[in-house]
C-alpha positions in Angstrom: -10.0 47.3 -31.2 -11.0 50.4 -28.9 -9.0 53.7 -28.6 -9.2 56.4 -25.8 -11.2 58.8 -27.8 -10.4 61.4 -25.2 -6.7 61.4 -24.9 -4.4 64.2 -24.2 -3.5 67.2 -26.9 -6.6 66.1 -29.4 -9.8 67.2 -29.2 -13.0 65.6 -28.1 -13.4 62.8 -30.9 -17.3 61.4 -31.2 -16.7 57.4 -32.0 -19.6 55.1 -32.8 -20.2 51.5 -34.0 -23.1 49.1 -35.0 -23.4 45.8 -32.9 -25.2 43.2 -34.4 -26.1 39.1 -33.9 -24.1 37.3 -36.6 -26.5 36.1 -38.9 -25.5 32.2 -39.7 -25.2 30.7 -42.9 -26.7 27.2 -43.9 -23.3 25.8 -43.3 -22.6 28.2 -40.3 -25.9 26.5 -38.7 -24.6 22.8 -39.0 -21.2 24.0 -37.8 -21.5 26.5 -34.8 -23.5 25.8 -31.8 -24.6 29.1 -31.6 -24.3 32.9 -32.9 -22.0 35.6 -31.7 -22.2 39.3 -31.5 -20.2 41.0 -33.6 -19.4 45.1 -33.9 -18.7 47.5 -37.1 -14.8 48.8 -37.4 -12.8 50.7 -39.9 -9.6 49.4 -40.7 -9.3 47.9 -37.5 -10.7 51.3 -35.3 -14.0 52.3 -34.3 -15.2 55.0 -36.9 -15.2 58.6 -35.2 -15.3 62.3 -36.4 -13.8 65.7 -34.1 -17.1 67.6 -32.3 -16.9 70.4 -29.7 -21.2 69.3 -28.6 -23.6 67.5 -31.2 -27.6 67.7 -31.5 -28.9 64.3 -30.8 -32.5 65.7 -30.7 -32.4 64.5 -27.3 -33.7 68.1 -25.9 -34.7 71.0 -27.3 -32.2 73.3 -25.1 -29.2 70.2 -24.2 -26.1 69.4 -26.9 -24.0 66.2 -26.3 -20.9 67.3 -25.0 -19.7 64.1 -23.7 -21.0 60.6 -22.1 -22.9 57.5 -23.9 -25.3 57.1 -26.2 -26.9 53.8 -27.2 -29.8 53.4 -30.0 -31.7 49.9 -30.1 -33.2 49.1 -33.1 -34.7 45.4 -32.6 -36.1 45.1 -29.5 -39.6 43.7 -28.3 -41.0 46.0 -25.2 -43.5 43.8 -22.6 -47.0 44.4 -22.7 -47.4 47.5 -20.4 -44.9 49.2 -21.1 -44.9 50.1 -25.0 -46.6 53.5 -24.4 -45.4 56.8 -23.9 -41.8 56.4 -22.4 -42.5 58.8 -19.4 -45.0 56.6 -17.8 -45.1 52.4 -17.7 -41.1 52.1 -18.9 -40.0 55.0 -16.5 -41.2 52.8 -14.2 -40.1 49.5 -14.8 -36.2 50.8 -15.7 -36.9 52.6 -12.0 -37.8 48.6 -10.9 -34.9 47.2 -12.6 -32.5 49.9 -11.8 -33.1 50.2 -7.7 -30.0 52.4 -7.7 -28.3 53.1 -10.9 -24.2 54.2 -10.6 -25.5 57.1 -13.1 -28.8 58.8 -14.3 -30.2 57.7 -17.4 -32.3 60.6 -19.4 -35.2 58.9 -21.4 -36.9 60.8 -23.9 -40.1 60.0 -26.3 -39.6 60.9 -30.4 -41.9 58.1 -31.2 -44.9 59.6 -31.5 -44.8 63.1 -33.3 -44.2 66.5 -32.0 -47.4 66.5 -30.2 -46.2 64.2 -27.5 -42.4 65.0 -27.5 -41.1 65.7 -24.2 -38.0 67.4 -22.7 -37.1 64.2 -20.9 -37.3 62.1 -17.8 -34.3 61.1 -15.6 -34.3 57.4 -14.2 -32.6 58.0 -11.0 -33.6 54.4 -9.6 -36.7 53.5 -6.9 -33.7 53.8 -4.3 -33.8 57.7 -4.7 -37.6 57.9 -5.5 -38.2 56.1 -2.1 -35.6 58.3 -0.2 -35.9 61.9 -2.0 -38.2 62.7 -4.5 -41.2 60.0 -3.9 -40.8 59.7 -0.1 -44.3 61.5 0.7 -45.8 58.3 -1.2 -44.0 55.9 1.5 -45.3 55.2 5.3 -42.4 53.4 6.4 -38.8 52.1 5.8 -37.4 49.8 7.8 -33.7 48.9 7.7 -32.8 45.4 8.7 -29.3 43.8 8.3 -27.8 40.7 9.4 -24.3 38.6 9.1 -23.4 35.1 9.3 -19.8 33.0 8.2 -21.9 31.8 5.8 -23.9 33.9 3.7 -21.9 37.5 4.8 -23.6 40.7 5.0 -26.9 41.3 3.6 -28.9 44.8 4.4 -32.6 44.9 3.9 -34.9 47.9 3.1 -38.4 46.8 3.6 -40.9 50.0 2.5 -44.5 50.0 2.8 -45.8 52.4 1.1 -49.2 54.4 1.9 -52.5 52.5 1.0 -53.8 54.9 -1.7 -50.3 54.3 -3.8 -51.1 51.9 -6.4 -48.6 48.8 -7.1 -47.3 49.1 -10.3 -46.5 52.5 -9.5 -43.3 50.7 -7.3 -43.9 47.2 -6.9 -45.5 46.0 -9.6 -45.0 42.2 -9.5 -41.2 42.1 -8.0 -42.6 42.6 -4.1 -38.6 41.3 -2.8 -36.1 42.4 -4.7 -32.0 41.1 -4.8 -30.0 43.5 -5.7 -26.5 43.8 -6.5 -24.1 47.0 -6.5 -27.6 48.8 -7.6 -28.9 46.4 -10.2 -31.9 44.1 -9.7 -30.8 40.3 -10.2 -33.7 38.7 -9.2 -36.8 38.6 -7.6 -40.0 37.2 -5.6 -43.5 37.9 -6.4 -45.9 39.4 -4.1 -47.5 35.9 -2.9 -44.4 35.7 -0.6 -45.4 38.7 1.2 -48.7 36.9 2.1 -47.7 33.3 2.3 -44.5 33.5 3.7 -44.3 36.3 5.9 -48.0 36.1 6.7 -48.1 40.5 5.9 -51.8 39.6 4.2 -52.5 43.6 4.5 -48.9 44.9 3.2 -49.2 42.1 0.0 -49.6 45.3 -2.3 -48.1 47.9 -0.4 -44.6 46.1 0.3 -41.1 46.3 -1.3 -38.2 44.5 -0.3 -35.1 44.9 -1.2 -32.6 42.4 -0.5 -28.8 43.8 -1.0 -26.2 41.3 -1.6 -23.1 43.3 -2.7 -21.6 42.3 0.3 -22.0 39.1 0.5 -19.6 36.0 0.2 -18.3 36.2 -2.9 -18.8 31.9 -3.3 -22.9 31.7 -1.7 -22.8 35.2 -4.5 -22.1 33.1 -6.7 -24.7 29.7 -6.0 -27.4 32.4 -6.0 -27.6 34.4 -9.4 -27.4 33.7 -12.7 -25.4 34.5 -15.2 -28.2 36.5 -17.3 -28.0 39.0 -14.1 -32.2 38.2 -14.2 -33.0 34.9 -12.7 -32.1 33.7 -8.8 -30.9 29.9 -9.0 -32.5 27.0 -7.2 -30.4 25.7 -4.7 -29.5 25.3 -1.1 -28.0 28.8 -1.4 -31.3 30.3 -2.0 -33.1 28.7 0.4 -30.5 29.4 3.5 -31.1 33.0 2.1 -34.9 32.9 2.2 -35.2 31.0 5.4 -33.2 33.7 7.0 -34.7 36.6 4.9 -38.4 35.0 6.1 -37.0 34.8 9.8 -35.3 38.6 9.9 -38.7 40.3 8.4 -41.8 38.6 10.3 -39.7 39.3 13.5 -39.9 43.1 12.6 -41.8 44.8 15.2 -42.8 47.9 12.4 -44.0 45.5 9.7 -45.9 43.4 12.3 -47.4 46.5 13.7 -47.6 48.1 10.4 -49.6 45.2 9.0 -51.7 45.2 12.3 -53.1 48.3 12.0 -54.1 48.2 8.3 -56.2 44.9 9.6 -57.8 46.4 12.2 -59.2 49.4 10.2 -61.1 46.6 8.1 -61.8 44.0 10.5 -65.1 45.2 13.0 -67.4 42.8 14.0 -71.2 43.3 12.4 -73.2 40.7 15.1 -76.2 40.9 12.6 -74.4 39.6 9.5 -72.4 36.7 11.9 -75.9 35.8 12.8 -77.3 35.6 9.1 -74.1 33.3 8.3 -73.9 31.4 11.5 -78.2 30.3 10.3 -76.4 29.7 7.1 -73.6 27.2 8.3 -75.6 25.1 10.8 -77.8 23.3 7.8 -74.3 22.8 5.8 -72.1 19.9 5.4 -68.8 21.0 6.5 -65.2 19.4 4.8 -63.0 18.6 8.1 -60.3 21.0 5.7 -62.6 24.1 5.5 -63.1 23.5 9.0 -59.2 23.8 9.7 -59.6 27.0 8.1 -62.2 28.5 10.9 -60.3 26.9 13.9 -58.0 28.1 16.3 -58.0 25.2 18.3 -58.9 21.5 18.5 -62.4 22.0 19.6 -64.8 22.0 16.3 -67.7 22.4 18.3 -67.7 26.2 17.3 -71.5 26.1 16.8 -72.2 25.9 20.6 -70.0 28.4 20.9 -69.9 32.2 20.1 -66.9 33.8 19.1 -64.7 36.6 21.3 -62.5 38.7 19.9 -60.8 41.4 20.8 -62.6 44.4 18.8 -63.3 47.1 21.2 -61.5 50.4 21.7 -58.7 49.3 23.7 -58.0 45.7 21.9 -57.9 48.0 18.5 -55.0 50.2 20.4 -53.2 47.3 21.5 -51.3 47.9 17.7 -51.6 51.8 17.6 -48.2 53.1 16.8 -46.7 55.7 19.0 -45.3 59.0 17.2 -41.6 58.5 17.3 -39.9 61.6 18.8 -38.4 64.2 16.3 -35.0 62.8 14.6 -32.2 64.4 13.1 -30.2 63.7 10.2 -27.2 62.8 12.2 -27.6 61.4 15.6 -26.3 63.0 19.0 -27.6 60.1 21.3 -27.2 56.2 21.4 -27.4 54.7 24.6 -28.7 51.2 25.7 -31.8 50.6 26.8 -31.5 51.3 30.7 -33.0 48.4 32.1 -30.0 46.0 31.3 -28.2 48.1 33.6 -26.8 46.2 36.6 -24.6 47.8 39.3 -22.8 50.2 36.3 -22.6 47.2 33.6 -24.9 46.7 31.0 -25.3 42.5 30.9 -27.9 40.8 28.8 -28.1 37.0 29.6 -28.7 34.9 26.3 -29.0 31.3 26.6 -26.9 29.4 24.0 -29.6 28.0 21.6 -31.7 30.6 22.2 -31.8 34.3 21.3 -31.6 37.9 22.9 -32.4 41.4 21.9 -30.3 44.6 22.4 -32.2 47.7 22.1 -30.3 51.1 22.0 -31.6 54.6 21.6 -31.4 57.1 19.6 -32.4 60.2 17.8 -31.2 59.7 14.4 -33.7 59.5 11.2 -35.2 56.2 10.2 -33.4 56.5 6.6 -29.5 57.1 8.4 -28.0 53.8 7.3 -29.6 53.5 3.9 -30.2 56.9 2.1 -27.7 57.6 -0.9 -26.2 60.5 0.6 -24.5 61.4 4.2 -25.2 57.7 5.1 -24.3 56.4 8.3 -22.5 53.5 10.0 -23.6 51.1 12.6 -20.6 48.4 13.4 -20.0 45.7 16.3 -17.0 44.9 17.6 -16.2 42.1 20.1 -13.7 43.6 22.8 -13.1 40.5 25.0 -14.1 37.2 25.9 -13.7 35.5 29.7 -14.9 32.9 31.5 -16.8 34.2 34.5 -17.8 30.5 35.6 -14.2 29.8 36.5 -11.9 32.0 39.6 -10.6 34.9 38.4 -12.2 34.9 35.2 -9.9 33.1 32.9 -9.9 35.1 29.6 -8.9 33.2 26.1 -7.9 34.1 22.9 -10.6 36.9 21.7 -12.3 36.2 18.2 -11.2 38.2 15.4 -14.9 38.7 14.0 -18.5 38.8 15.2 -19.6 36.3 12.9 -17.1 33.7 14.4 -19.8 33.7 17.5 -22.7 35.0 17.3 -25.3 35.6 13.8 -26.5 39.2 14.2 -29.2 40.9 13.0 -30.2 45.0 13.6 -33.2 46.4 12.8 -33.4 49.9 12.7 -33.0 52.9 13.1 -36.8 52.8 13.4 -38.8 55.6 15.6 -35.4 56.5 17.4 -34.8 52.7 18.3 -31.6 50.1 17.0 -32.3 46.9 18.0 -30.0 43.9 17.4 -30.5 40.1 18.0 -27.8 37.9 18.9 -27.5 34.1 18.5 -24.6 32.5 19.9 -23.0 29.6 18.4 -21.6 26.4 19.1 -18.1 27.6 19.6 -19.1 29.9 23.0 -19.8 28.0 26.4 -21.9 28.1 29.3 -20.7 30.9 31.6 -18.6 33.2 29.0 -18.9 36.9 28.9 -18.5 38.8 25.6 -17.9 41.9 25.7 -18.7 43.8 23.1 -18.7 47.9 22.0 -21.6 49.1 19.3 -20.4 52.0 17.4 -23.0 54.5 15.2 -21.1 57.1 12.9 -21.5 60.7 13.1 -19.6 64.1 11.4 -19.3 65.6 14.9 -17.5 62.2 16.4 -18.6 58.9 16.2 -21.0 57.4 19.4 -20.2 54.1 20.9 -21.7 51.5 24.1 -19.8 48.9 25.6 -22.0 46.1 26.7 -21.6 42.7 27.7 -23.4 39.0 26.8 -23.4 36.2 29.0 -23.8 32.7 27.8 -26.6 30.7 30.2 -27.4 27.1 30.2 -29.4 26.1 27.0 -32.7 26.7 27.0 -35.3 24.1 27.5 -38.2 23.2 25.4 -41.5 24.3 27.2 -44.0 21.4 27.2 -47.6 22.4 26.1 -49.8 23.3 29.3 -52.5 20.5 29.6 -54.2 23.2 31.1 -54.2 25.5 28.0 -58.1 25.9 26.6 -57.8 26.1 23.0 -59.7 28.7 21.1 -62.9 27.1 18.9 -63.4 27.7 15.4 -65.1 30.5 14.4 -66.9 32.8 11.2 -64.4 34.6 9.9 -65.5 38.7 10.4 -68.0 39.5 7.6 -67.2 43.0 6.1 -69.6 44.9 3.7 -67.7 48.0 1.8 -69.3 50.8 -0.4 -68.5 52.9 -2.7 -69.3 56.1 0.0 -70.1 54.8 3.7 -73.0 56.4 5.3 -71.9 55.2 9.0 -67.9 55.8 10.2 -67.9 52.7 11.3 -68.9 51.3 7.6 -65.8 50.1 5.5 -64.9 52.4 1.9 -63.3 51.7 -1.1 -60.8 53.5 -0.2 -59.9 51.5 3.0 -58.2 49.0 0.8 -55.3 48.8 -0.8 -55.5 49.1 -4.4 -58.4 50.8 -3.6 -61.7 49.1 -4.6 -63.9 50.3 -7.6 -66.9 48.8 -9.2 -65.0 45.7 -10.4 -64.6 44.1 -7.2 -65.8 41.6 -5.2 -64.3 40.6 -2.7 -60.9 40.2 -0.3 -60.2 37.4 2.3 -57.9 38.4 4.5 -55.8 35.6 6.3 -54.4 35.6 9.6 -51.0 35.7 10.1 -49.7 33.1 12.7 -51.9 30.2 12.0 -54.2 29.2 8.5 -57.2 30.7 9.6 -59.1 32.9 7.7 -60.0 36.2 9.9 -62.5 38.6 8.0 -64.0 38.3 4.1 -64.8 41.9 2.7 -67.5 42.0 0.0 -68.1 44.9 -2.2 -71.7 46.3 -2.0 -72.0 48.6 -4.3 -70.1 46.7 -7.1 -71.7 46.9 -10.5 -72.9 43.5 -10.6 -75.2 44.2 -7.7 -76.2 47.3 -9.4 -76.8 45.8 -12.5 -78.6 43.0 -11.5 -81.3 45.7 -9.4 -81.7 47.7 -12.1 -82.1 44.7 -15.0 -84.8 43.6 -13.1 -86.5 46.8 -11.8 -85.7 46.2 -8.1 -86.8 49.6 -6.4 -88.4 48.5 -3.1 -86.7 49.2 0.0 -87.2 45.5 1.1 -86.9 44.4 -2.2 -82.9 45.8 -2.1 -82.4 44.5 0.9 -83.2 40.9 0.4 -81.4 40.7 -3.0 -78.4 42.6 -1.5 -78.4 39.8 1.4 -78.6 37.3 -1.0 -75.9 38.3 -2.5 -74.0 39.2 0.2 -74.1 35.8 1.7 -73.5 33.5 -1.3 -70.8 35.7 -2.2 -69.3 35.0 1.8 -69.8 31.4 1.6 -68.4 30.6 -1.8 -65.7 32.9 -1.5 -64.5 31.0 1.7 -65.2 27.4 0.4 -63.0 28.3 -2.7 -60.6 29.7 -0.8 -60.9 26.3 0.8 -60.5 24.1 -1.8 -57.1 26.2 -2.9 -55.4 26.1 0.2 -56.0 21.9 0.6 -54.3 22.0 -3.5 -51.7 24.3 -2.0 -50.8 21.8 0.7 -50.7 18.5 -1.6 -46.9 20.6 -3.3 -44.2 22.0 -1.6 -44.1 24.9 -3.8 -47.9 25.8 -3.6 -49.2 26.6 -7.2 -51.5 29.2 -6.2 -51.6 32.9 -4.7 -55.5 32.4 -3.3 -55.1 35.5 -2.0 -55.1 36.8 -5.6 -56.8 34.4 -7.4 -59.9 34.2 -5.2 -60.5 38.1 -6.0 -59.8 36.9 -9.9 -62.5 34.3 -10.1 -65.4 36.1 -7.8 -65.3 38.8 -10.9 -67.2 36.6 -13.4 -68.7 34.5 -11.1 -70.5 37.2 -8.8 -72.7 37.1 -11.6 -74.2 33.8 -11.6 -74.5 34.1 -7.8 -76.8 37.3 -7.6 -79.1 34.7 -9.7 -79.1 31.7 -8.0 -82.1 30.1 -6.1 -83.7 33.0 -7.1 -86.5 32.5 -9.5 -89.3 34.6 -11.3 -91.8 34.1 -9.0 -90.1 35.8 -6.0 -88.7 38.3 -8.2 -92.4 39.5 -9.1 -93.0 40.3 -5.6 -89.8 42.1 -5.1 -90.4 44.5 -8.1 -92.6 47.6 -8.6 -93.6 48.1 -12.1 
């Protein structure tokens, strides 16, 4: 039985208790089919004791005057996180905790007074990403969408800058689901590269995926009851298939991703030419082949590749600086070339889709940050029929979701853009009209607009005319440890950033399985090792064993990657992450490849003694 330790006319009372697992007896074990917890009272109260503040030894210069305090004495920690409280745990409670209802001070005793510490408040990734940490981020973009079925689901996707390491916010939980704060479940960072196809964000991406407000009954289907685990089900994978859909259809992350490619991805015409001798005495699978095409044609031997590296292709992707934002916005208007004679009208066919883009001046983090958040709502105004005389109106649905699913991406560089698909229940000719409302203090800001329902859209045949694109070498990249050329490729141009240890990164394409550039580490200790083992100090001498090394490393790397994707396709679940296990296995097996085909003989005449 509990009591209100705090009630009126009686002073502050301190009340503790000791929860334990009831430990069964022989006969409890053939009787119960399971334990219970069980907690310590007095005569039927929890044991307590008067205290104006109380010395918990929590800080050196803070008493307990009031709150919660709970000791755990058996408990297992996960690898990782077993040192020093401040560092690996901070972090993952952060991860767990996206956005706590109160802070939690954690505090190290375990270790002496040496390494005591005066605390560290888990406030929750949420405010790290907004407040204190934001210098670490690039980008957050704010996605939301609503349907009858699932409800309202918000997404903050945040890419964070290429020099922050993983585990310092993503660790292995790359899309989060969150609800009223709490992490419930999560994806690993294979669906960042897999299913969204952001190859260059795999590392530097975190999702979170809040579903607070959704239906109470799809809730429900999707979590578990241990608040840890998602369930499988069709509930889960209407949610993913729309969660996929919302992010690769992000302009930022799309754009994002772009760039990060095209600072790794430059053309070196004398290494393509070394391969390309390479590949013409090999037997090629028709699978690996797949892999190099981007059309029908396999031919790609006859036929050099073309693609777009030069100046302006590499600032086709080159984000524009936004113009300066507010905290609270003072514009939002639509985009002026839906204007027509006064009325803003955006056609939308009624299996297809259509965009909505208003501006504004309002800071990228207005509907999401913990404090002064903002509003963005739609609201349908009226609904007619413009096919027939006079333009017959009818009853006008109650909520957006009865007729179109919506999602709104943004505010992102002082844009709002918001995708309508209508449903079955509209027909060909009606006008909605509809008014989009953004809070502010000073007066909230509103745009009246209308959508017009057009004659389905009709499935474009494939032009016989089209030429499709032959296969072609994926873009061979060597990285070192300090580039002597700009247009060389660093360490620190990838994300974690490189050290001695690696090997090598393929990096995928994103709208087809093709394989676009393969990075190999040239200064990676293997290499190093090997030339010094064997007393390698001729200029030529380096170069041919660097070369060696550099191609076996290109084609082995791309036939295992290969040989994973075909296994990947024979499940639908694929089994592996090749983009993280290729990397995995080149790290022991670089070694046996600086010393293949390579014998004593022409390592004599490569040597000087």
């Amino acid at each position: 039985m509990f009591e209100d330790l705090n009630t009126q006319n009686k002073s502050n009372e301190f009340g503790f208790t000791l929860v334990r697992r009831h430990p069964l007896s022989e006969e409890q074990e053939l009787q119960f089919g399971s334990s219970w917890y069980e907690y310590f009272v007095l005569d039927g109260k929890i044991p307590r004791f008067p205290i104006t503040q109380l010395d918990l030894g929590l800080s050196t210069d803070k008493k307990f005057i009031s709150g919660s305090i709970v000791k755990l004495y058996s408990y297992q920690l996960p690898r990782g996180s077993r040192s020093d409280i401040r560092l690996d745990l901070w972090r993952d409670l952060n991860q767990y905790l996206y956005q706590p209802a109160l802070p939690i001070l954690t505090v190290e005793r375990r270790f002496g007074d040496k390494r005591e510490s005066q605390g560290k408040i888990v406030l929750g990734n949420k405010t790290r990403i907004v407040i204190d940490d934001r210098d670490k981020k690039e980008k957050t973009v704010s996605l939301s969408f609503k349907t009858k079925e699932i409800g309202t689901i918000s997404i903050e996707a945040t890419v964070f800058k290429h020099d922050v390491q993983q585990q310092e916010f993503v660790k292995d939980k790359a899309i989060i689901f969150t609800l009223n704060g709490q992490i419930h479940g999560f994806l690993p960072r294979a669906f960042i590269s897999q299913e969204l196809g952001f190859s260059m964000l795999r590392d530097s991406l975190l999702v979170q995926v809040d579903c607070t407000n959704a239906r109470t009954s799809f809730r429900q289907d999707l979590f578990m009851a241990n608040r840890c685990n998602l369930k499988e089900g069709e509930s889960l994978q209407i949610l993913l298939d729309k969660i996929t859909e919302v992010l690769k259809s992000s302009d930022a992350l799309q754009e994002l991703n772009q760039n990060r490619k095209n600072k790794i991805l430059r053309e070196n015409t004398g290494d393509e030419e070394l391969l390309k001798s390479l590949f013409q005495s090999l037997p090629l699978d028709k699978d690996l082949l797949n892999l190099l095409k981007r059309g029908g044609n396999l031919d790609f031997f006859k036929v050099h590749r073309h693609l777009e590296n030069d100046d302006s292709a590499m600032q086709k992707h080159v984000q524009t600086s936004p113009l300066a934002s507010k905290r609270f916005p003072s514009i939002f208007k639509l985009n002026r070339n839906m204007e027509k004679n006064g009325v803003y009208i955006k056609s939308i066919p009624l299996n297809g889709k259509g965009t909505i883009e208003f501006e504004t001046d309002v800071e990228d983090e207005y509907l999401f940050r913990p404090h002064e958040r903002g509003e963005f709502q739609i609201q349908i105004l009226g609904l007619r029929n413009s096919e027939i005389t006079g333009g017959t109106r009818r009853v006008r649905p109650q909520k957006v979701e009865d007729t179109f699913n919506v999602t709104v991406a943004g505010p992102t560089n002082n844009s709002i853009k918001v995708a309508f698909e209508p449903k079955d229940s509209l027909s060909v000719g009606e006008e909605i009209e509809l008014n989009a409302r953004l809070s502010s203090p000073s007066g909230d800001l509103e745009s009246i607009f209308y959508i017009k329902i057009i004659d389905p859209k009709k499935q474009q045949e494939k032009s016989q005319s089209e030429r499709p694109q032959p296969p072609a070498l994926p873009i061979p990249i060597r990285v070192y440890a300090k580039p002597e050329n700009e247009d060389e490729k660093a360490w620190a141009d990838f994300t974690p950033h490189w050290t001695g240890d690696d090997i090598i990164k393929v990096v995928p394409g994103e709208s087809e399985k093709i394989v676009e550039g393969i990075a190999i580490n040239m200064d990676s200790f293997v290499i190093k090792r090997y030339l010094s083992k064997n007393r390698i100090n001729t200029e030529n001498g380096i170069k041919f064993i660097k070369d060696k090394y550099f191609t076996s490393v290109y084609l082995h790397g791309l036939f295992l990657y290969g040989i994973f994707d075909k296994l990947n396709k024979l499940d639908d679940n694929p089994r592996y992450d090749i983009e993280e296990l290729i990397p995995t296995l080149m790290k022991p097996y670089s070694s046996f490849l600086v010393y293949e085909n390579i014998d004593e003989t022409i390592l004599s005449t490569l040597r000087v003694e």
